[in-house]
N, C-alpha and C positions, 0 to 999 in steps of 0.2 A: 618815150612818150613824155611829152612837157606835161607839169603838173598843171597847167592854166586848161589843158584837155580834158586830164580828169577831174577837174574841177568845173569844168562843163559839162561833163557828164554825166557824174554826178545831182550833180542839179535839174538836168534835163531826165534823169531816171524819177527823181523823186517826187517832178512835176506833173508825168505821168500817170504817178502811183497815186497822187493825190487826188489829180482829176477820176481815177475811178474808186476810191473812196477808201481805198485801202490803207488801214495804219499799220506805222510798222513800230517796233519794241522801242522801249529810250533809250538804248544802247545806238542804236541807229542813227542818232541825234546828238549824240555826243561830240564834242568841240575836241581838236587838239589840244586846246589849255585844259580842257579836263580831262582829259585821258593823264595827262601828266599827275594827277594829282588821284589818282583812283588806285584802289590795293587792291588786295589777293581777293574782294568775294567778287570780281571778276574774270577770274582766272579762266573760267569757264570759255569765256570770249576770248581771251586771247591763245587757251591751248586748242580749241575748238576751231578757230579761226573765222567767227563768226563775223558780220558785218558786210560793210561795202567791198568790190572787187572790179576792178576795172581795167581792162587788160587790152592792149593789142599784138598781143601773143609774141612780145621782141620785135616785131614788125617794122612800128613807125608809122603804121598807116591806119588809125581807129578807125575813120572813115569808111574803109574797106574792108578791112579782117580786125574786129576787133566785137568786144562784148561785155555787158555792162551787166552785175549780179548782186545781188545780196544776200549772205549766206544767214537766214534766221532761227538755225536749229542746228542741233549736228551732236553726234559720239565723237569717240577719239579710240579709234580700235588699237592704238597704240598703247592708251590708258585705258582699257574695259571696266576698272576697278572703281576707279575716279571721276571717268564718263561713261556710265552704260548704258546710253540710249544706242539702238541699231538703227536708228534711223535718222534723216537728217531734211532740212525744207530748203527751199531756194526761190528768191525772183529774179527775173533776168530780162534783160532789155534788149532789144534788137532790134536797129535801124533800118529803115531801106535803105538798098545798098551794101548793106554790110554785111559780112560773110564771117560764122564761125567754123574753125577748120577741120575735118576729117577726123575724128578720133574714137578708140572704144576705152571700157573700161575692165582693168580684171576681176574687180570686185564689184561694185555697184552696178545694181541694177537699180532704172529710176523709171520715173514716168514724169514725160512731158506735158503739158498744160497749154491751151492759148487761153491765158486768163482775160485779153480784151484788144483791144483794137483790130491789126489788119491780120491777115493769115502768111502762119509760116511753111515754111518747105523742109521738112527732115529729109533726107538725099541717105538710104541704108543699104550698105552691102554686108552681107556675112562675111566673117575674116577665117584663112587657111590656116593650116596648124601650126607653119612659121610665123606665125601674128601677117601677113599680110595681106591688103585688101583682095578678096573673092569675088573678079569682076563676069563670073560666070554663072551662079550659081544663085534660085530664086532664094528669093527671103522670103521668111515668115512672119507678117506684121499684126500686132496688137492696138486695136484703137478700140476703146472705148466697149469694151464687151463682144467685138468680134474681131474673128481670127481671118483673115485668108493671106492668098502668096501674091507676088508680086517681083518683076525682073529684077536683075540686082541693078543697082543704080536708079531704083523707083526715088522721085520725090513724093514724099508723102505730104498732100497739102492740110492743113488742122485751121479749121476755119476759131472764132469768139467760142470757148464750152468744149472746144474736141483734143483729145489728149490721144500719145503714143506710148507703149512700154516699150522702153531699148533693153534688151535683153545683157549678158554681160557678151564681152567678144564683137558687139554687132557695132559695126564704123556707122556712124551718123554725123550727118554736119546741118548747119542751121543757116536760110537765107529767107527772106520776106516776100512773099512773093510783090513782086513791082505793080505798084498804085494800087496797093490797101493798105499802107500806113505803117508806121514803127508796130512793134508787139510787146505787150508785154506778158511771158511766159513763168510759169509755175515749175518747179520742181520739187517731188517727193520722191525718196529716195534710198536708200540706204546708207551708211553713215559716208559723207565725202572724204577724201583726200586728194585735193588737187597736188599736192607735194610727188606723189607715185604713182595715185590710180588714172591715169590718164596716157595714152598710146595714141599719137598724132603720127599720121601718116598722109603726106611727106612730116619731117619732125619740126616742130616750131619749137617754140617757150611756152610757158604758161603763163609768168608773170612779166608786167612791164618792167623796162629800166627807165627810170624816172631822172627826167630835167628839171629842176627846179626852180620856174619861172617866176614863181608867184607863191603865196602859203596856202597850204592846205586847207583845204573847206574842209570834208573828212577825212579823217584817216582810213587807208584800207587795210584788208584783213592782217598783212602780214606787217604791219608799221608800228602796231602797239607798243609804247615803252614798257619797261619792267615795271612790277608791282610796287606804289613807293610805298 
């Protein structure tokens, strides 16, 4: 992914976020040149891996399979000691058009949000005891205080205000549905780690590999330099 991409991305998440009114922490504003220049009472951000995230899953193609996030809270179940929060927050951007791809998680369970714009489509099947997708068997969905079933491979459509709980195990993927606009989504959740807790099927990456076109607007999660 050329960084001139995610540097439009970038931009185009936060223009979003601003038109509904939403602020985000000053870490989230933070410049390359000062990140360079920041010590240890950040550490937080960078063992947490807090901040912007912006991925086309190794692809090449944002466009189409790709997804734009910022991670503003989070534990470190690595460190419990050091970070013991168990819970973790997220925003997330998704285009029309653009598709994020098939995956569960073994630890996290989270809850979806459509915090404004168009309406998204979560697409859930229950996964088999070899981890792979259950394209037989109904699921049991969670929205917003009621429970019922639903065939597997249901899109579950979440209009502005309607949220989903993905359970841990249960494959979910994220698409917009066509002509109601980009989304921007909420997550609460329990603490992340996209480094392990994430099971894509078929398998993709999580992070982009980055061309270097142009300099960095912000840094994302994984770019921080050491504490000077």
């Amino acid at each position: 992914m050329k960084r001139s991409e995610i540097n439009a991305a970038l931009r185009e998440m936060e223009r979003m976020i601003a038109d509904y009114r939403i602020s985000l922490p000053p870490f989230c504003h933070f410049t390359p040149e000062q990140w360079r220049e920041i010590g240890h009472e950040y550490d937080e951000i960078r063992d947490c891996m807090l901040g912007w995230d912006i991925t086309d899953y190794g692809l090449g193609k944002f466009d189409e399979i790709g997804f734009s996030l910022i991670t503003i809270r989070n534990g470190n179940r690595a460190m419990p000691e050091k970070y013991p929060k168990v819970y973790a927050e997220k925003l997330l951007y998704l285009k029309e058009n653009q598709y994020s791809p098939n995956h569960f998680h073994w630890y996290k369970t989270e809850d979806i949000i459509n915090r404004g714009g168009g309406n998204v489509l979560i697409r859930v099947y229950n996964s088999l005891p070899d981890e792979e997708i259950d394209y037989h068997s109904d699921v049991t969905v969670h929205t917003d205080g009621r429970t019922y079933t639903v065939p597997a491979g249901t899109r579950i459509r979440l209009t502005p205000g309607e949220s989903i709980h993905i359970q841990q195990r249960l494959y979910h993927d994220f698409t917009v549905e066509p002509g109601t606009g980009a989304v921007l989504l909420g997550e609460v959740s329990q603490c992340n780690d996209d480094n392990t807790d994430n099971r894509f099927n078929p398998p993709v990456g999580r992070f982009p590999k980055i061309e270097e076109d142009e300099p960095p607007y912000r840094l994302l999660c994984g770019e921080y330099p050491p504490a000077k």
